[in-house]
C-alpha positions as CSV (number, residue, x, y, z in Angstrom):
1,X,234.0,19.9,17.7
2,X,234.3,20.3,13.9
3,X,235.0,18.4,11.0
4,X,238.1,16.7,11.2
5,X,239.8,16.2,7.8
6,X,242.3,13.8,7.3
7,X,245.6,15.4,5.6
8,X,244.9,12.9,2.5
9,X,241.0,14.1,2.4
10,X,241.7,17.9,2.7
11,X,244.4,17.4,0.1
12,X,242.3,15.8,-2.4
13,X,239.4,18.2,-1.8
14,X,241.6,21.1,-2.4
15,X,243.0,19.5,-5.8
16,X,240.0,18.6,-7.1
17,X,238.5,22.5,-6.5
18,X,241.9,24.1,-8.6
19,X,240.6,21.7,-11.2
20,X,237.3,22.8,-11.5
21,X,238.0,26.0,-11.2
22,X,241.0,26.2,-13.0
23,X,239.2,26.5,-16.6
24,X,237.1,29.2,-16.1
25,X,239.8,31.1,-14.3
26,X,242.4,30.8,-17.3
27,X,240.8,32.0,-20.4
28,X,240.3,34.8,-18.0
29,X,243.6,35.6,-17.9
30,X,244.9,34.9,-21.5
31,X,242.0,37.8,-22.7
32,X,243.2,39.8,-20.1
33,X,247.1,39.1,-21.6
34,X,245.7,39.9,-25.5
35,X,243.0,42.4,-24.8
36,X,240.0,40.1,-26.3
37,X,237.1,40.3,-24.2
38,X,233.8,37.9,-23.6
39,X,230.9,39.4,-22.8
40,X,229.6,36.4,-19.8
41,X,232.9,35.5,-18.2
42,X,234.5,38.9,-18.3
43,X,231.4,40.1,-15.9
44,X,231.9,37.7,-13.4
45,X,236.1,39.2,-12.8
46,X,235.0,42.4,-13.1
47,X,231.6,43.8,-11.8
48,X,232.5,41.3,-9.3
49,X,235.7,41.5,-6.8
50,X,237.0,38.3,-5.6
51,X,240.4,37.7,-7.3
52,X,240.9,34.5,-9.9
53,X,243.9,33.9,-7.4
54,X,241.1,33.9,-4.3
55,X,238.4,31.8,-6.1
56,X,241.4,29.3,-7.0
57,X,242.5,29.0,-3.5
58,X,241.2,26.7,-0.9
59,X,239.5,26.8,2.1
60,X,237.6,24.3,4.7
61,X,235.1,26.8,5.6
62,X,234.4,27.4,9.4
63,X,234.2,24.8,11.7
64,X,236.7,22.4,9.7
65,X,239.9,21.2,10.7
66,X,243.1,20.2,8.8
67,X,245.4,17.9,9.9
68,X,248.8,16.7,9.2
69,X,252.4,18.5,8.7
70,X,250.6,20.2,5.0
71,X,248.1,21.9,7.0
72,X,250.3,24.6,8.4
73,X,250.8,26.4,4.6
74,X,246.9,27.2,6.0
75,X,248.8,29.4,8.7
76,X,249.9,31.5,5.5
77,X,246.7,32.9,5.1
78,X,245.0,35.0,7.4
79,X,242.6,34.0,10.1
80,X,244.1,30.9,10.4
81,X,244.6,29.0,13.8
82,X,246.9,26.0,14.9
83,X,245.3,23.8,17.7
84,X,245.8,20.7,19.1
85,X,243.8,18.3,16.4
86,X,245.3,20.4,13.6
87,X,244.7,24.0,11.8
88,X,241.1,25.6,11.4
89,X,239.8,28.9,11.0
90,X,239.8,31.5,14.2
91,X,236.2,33.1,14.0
92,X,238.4,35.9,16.6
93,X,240.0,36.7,13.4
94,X,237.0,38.2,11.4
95,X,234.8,40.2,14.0
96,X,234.6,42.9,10.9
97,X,232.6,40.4,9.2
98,X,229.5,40.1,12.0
99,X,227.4,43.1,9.8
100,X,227.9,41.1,6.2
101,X,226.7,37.6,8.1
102,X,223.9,39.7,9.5
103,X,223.0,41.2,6.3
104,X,223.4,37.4,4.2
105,X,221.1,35.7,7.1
106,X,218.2,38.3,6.7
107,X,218.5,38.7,2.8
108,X,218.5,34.8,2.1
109,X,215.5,34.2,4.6
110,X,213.5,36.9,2.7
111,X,214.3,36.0,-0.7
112,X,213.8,32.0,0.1
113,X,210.2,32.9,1.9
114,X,208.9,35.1,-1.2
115,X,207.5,33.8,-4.4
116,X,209.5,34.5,-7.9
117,X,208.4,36.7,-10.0
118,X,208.8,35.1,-13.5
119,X,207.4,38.7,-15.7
120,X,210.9,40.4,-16.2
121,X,211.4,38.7,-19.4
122,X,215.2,40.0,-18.8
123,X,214.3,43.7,-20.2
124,X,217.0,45.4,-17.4
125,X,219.5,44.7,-20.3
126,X,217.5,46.6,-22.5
127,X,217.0,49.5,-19.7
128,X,220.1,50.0,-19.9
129,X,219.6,50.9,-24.0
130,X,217.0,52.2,-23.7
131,X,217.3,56.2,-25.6
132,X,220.8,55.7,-25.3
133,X,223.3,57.7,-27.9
134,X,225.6,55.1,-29.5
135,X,228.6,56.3,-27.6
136,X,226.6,55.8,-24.2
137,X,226.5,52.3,-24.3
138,X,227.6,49.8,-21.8
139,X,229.1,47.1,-24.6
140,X,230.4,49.2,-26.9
141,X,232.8,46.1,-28.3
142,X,229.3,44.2,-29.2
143,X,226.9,45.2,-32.2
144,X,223.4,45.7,-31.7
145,X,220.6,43.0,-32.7
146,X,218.1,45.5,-33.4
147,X,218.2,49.5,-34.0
148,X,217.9,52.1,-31.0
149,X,214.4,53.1,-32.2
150,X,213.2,48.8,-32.2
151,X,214.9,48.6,-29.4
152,X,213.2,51.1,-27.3
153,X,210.1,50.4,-28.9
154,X,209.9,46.5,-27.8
155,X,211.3,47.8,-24.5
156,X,208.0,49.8,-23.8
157,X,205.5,47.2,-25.8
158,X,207.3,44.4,-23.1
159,X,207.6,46.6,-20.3
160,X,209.9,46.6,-17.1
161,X,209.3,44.6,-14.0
162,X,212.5,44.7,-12.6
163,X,213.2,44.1,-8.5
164,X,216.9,43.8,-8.2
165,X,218.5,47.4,-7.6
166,X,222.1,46.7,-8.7
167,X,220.5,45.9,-12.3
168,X,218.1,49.2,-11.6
169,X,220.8,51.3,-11.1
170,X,222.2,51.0,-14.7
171,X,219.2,51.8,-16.2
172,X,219.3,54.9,-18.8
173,X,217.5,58.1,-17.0
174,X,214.4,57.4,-19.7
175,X,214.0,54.4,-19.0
176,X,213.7,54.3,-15.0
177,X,210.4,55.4,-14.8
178,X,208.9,52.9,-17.2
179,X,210.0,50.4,-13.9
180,X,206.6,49.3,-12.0
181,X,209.1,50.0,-9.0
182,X,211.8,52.8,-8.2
183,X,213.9,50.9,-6.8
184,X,216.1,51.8,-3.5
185,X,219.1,50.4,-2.0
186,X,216.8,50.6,1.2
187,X,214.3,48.1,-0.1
188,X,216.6,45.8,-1.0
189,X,215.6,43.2,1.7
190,X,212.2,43.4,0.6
191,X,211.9,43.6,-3.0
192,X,214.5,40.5,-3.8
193,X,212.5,37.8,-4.9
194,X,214.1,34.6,-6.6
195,X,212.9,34.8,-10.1
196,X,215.4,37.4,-10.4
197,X,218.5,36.4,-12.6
198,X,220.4,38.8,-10.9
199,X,219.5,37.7,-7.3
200,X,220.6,34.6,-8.3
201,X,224.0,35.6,-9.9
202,X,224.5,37.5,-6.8
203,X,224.6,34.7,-4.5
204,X,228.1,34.3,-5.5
205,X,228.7,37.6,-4.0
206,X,227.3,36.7,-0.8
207,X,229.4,33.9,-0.6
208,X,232.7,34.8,-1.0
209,X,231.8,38.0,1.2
210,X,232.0,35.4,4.1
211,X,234.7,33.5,2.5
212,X,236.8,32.0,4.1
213,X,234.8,31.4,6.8
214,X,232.2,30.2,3.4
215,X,233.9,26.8,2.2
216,X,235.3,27.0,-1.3
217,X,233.1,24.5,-2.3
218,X,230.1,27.1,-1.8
219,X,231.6,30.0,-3.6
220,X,232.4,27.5,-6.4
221,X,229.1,26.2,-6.7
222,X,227.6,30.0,-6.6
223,X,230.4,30.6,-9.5
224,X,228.9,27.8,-11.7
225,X,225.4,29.3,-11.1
226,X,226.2,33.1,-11.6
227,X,228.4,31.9,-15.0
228,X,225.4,30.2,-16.4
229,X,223.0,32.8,-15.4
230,X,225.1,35.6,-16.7
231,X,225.3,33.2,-20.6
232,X,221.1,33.6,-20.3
233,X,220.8,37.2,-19.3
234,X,223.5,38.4,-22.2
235,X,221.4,35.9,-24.6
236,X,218.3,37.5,-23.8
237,X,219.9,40.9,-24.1
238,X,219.9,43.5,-27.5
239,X,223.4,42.2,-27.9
240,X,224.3,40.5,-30.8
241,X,226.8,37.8,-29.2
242,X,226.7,35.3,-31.9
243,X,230.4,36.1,-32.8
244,X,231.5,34.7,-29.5
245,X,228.8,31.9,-29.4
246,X,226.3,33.3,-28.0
247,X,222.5,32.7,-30.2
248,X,219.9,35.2,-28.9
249,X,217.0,34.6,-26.5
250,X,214.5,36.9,-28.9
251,X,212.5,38.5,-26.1
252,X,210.8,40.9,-28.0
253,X,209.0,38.2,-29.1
254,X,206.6,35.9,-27.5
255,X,208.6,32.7,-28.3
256,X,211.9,34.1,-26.6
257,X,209.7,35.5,-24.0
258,X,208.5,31.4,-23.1
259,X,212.0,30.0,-23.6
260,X,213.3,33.3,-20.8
261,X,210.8,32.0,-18.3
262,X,211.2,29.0,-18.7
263,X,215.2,29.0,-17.8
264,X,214.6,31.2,-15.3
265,X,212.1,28.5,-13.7
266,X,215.5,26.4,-13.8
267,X,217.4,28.7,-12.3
268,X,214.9,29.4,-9.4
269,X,215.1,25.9,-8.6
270,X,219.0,25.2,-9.1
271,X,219.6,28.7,-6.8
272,X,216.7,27.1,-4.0
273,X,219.3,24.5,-2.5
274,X,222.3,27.2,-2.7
275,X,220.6,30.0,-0.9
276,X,219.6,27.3,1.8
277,X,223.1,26.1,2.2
278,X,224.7,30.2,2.4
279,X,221.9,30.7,5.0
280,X,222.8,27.5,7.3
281,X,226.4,29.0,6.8
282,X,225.8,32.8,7.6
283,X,223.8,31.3,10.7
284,X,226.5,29.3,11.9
285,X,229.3,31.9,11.3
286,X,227.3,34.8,12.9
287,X,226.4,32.2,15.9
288,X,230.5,31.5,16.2
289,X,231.3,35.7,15.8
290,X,228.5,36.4,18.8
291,X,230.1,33.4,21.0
292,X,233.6,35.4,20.8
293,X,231.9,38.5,21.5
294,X,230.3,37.4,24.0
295,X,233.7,35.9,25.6
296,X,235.7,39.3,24.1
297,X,238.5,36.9,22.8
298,X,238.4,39.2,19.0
299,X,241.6,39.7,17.8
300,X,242.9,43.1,16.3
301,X,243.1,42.6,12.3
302,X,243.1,45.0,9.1
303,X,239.6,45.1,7.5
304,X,238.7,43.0,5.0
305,X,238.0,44.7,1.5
306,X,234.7,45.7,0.2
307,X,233.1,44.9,-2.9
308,X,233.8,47.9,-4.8
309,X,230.2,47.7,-6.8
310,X,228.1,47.4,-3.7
């Protein structure tokens, strides 16, 4: 039997997560009404898909059920079931998501059994400059810290050391084979390593891939993490941000080199627990998807759609 949560309790739990997420889900929406943009939060509602009116919305997560006469508005949302103790979530209902848990479980156990890499220094930012025309770059709304030519000098006295392929993939054709690594979607399970920034950020993914069978309380806490990552890898980039209050991480120089690493120790330890808990979860929802395999009680549904970035 699973968590049994008193019509009061749920109530309160799904208040107190509009209001936490509420803030970063606004400002959001008033650039989007007057065409200003922000260079950290604007990346986290649009390289990424889940919907400000999905990450406000909330969900028990699997195993959880709702009681009281409230707890059938849950019945509105897909993949809901009434039974006799209240409302919960029918695993029947998301059979499409058995690959995706598959992929989370492997991905999370690799990552959390590998050491971090701490040598990046954040260069993919500047990969992504690197010999670039003017009119090729990715933030065109931002001015430059440095020139082109300083910036793809530091970018070959630093080097690259990057492991994440999603960043790897935006790299500028020059600058892809100054990577120690030519990096594969293929190898993705076994060069992610948790020094990455990105890896990190990406844990957000991850969880609202499973989501809702993922409680909100997950997704929100991979938000947090993602939005504060995402603030030190635009800091650390050839961005100047300062205009929107953001002060440079000067990697190009061995004193913004320390300060990189050391945040990016932080963030290795702050992602540690989160990647442990969306393991435990992947593992239980994949166990519950098998155990209505196994019984063939999976129900007919539309699939569910895919991150359109990968």
């Amino acid at each position: 039997m699973g968590t049994v949560l008193p019509e009061d309790r749920w109530q309160k739990l799904a208040s107190d997560h509009r209001s936490r997420v509420l803030p970063w889900v606004e400002p959001w929406l008033s650039r989007r009404a007057t065409g200003r943009t922000d260079p950290v939060d604007d990346f986290l509602f649009t390289y990424y898909s889940y919907r400000p009116a999905h990450l406000l919305t909330w969900h028990p997560g699997l195993g959880s059920v709702c009681t009281g006469s409230s707890a059938a508005a849950f019945l509105e949302h897909r993949g809901y079931r009434r039974t006799g103790e209240g409302v919960t979530l029918d695993p029947a209902a998301f059979m499409r998501r058995e690959r995706a848990a598959r992929w989370v479980v492997d991905l999370m156990r690799e990552t959390l059994n590998r050491p971090a890499a701490l040598g990046c220094f954040g260069m993919h930012e500047w990969a992504m400059v690197y010999r670039a025309s003017p009119d090729e770059l990715r933030h065109q709304s931002w001015p430059l810290r440095l020139g082109l030519d300083d910036i793809a000098t530091a970018t070959e006295e630093v080097g690259l050391r990057c492991s994440h392929f999603d960043a790897f993939r935006f790299f500028t054709e020059p600058a892809r084979p100054l990577n120690g690594v030519q990096l594969t979607r293929d190898d993705q399970l076994t060069s992610e390593q948790p020094g990455c920034l990105h890896a990190g950020m990406d844990l957000y993914k991850w969880a609202y891939k499973l989501s809702p069978m993922t409680s909100s309380d997950l997704v929100a806490d991979c938000f947090e993490l993602a939005r504060d990552i995402r603030t030190v890898d635009m800091r650390a980039s050839p961005y100047d941000l300062e205009e929107a209050g953001y002060s440079p991480i000067p990697v190009e120089t061995p004193s913004g080199r320390d300060e990189y690493a050391r945040l990016q120790c932080e963030f290795v330890e702050r992602a540690r627990p989160l990647r442990r808990h969306l393991l435990r979860a992947a593992e239980q929802i994949l166990e519950s998807l098998r155990d209505v395999s196994s019984t063939g009680d999976a129900r007919t549904h539309s699939p569910v759609d895919e991150d359109r970035r990968g």
